[in-house]
N, C-alpha and C positions, 0 to 999 in steps of 0.2 A: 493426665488421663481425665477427660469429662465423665461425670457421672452416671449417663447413658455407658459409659465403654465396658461397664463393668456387668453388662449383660453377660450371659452364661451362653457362651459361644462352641460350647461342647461337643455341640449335636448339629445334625443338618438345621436343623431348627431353633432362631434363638427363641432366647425367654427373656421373659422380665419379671420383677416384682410385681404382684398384684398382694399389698398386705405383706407377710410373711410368705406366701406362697411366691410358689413360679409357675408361670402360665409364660404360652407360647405369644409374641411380642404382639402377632394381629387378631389376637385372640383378646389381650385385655382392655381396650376400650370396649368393648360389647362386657365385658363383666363390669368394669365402672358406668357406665349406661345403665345396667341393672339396680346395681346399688342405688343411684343417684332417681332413678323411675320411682324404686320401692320408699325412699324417703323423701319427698317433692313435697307431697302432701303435710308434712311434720316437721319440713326442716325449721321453719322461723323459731317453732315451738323448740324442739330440740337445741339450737344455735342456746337461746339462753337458759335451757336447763344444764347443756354442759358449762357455758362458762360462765354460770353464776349472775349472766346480764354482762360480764364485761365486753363480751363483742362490740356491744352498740359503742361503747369510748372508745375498743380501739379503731373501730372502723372510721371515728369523726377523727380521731388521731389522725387516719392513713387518707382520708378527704383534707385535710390540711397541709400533706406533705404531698401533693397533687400538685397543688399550687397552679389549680386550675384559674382561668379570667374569663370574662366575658367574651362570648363570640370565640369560644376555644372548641373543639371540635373532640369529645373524646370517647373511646372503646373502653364500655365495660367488660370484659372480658371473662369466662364464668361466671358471669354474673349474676346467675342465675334464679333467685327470688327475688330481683332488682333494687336489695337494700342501697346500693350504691347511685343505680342512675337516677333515685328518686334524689338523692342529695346531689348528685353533681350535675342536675336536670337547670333548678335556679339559679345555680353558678354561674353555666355559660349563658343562663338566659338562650331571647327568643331567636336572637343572631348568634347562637352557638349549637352544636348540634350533641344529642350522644345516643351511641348505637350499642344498647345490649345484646350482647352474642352469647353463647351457650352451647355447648355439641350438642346437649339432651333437651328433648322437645320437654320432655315432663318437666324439668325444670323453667326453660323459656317459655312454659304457657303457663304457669305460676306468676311467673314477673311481671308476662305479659296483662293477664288479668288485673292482680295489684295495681299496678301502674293506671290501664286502662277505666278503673273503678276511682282512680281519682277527679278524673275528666276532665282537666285544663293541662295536662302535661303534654303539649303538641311537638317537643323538641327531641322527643324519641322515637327511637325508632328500631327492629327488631332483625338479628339474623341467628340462624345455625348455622354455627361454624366452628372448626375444628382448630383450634390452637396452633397445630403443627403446619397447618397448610392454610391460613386465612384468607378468604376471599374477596379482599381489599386491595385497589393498588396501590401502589407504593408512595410512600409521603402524604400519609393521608390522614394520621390525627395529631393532633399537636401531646396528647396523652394518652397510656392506655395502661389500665389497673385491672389487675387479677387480684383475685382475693379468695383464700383459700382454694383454689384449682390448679397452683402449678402441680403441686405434688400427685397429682391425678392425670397428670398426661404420661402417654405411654411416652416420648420420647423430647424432654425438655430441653437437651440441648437445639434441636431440630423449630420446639415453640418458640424457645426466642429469637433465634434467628428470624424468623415467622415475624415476631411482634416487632424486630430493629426493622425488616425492611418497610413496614406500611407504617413506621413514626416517620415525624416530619422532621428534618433537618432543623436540629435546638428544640426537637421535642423529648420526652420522657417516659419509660415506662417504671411502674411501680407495683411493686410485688409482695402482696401481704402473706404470709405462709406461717404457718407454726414451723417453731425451729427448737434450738437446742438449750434450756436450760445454763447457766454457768456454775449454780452453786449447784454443790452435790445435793442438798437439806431440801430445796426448791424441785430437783429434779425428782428425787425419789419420792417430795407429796404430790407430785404431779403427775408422775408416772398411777402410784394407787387409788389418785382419785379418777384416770382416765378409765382406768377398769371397769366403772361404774356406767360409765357412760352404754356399754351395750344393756345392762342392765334397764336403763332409761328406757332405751330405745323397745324393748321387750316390752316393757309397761306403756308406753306411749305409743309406738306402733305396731304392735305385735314383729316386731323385726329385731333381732338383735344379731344377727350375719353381720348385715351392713356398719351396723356400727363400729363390729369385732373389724370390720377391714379398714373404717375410716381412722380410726385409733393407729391399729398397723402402719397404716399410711401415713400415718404422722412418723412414727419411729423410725420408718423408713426414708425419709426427706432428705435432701443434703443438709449439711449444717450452714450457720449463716456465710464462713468461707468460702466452703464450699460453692456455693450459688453465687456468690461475689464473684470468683473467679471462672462461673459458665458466664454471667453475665460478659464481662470482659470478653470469654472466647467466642460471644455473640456480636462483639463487635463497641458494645457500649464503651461509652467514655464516663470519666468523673463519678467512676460507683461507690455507692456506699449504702449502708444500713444501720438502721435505728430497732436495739434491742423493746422489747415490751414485755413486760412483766419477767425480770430478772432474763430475757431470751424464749421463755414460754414460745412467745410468737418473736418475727421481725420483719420490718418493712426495708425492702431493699429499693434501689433506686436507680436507673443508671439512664445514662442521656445519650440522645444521638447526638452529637457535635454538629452543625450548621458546615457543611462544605467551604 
């Protein structure tokens, strides 16, 4: 059973997770829109107050296992304060293209900004678009990297499918997400220092909602099996993933195979 399946199909009406809660299925992208509008402005700031500044390593980690080249073509996907397409901009160089995407405009006019405030970065380039139903044709990046947004789409077995069809035959996608802990000692500091995190967010942007859901949303995620095994029923070949901070987070990986 994929992880979508276990929506709550009780009622005329399904639901899903949003956080802890259930909310009806086409209802919670317009509540992660919310979330994501009310924190735009704060996330860079926030990003290293919750993990202490380790984001920035693990994100060159998860740009190393890209394994991106020049004149490669790739989809930042969520990517929404475009920490990613700034690093993966130089990589393919001026004969490689990358296209930061985003569902939420408040997010992609953040990136976009950043980005555009550099002013030699001429290899990007800008869309909204929705994970589940991408507005690319098919065979169209040789890579494409989400990082921290799968667990935020309402229906993930549906995104990757999404994200196998518009990879290139012998291209890659790669998936950064928080995941599950393995020692017990690890999980439980992790879990009471997560707590704090809406606290932060209180202090820093007058909002601690969003963060009580972003936290949820983590606990709520598949675990790294899990996700190995949508990837697979997405169609991928040769999957795997690289634990990060004892599983804290993991970067999974999976290929389209070359016809």
């Amino acid at each position: 059973m994929s992880y979508n399946a276990s929506m709550n199909e009780s009622s005329n009406n399904k639901t899903t997770d949003f956080g802890y809660k259930e909310v009806p299925v086409d209802e919670k992208a317009e509540h992660v829109a919310n979330v994501f509008h009310s924190v735009a402005r704060n996330y860079d700031i926030m990003n290293d107050i919750m993990s202490l500044g380790s984001h920035r390593l693990i994100k060159k980690f998860t740009v190393q296992l890209t394994a991106l080249r020049p004149g490669q073509t790739v989809l930042d996907l969520a990517g929404g304060t475009g920490d990613f397409s700034l690093q993966f901009s130089p990589i393919v160089g001026s004969k490689g293209q990358v296209v930061l995407a985003d569902i939420n405009e408040s997010m992609l006019r953040v990136g976009r900004d950043r980005i555009i405030d550099k002013g030699h970065l001429t290899n990007i380039s800008y869309s909204l678009a929705d994970a589940e139903k991408l507005p690319f044709s098919a065979d169209s990046f040789d890579c494409i990297c989400i990082a921290y947004g799968l667990r935020n789409v309402t229906d993930k077995d549906a995104a990757l499918r999404s994200m196998f069809k518009v990879t290139k035959p012998g291209g890659r996608v790669v998936v950064l997400e928080f995941s599950k802990p393995h020692k017990p000692l690890v999980s439980k500091a992790y879990d009471l220092y997560s707590k704090l995190w809406p606290i932060a967010g209180k202090i820093i942007s007058g909002d601690s909602e969003s963060y009580q859901y972003l936290v949820e949303s983590i606990r709520m995620h598949p675990d790294q099996e899990t996700l190995k095994s949508m990837f697979l029923d997405a169609g991928f070949q040769r999957c795997e993933y690289h634990d990060v901070m004892d599983g804290i987070c993991a970067v999974h990986i999976g290929y389209k195979d070359a016809a």
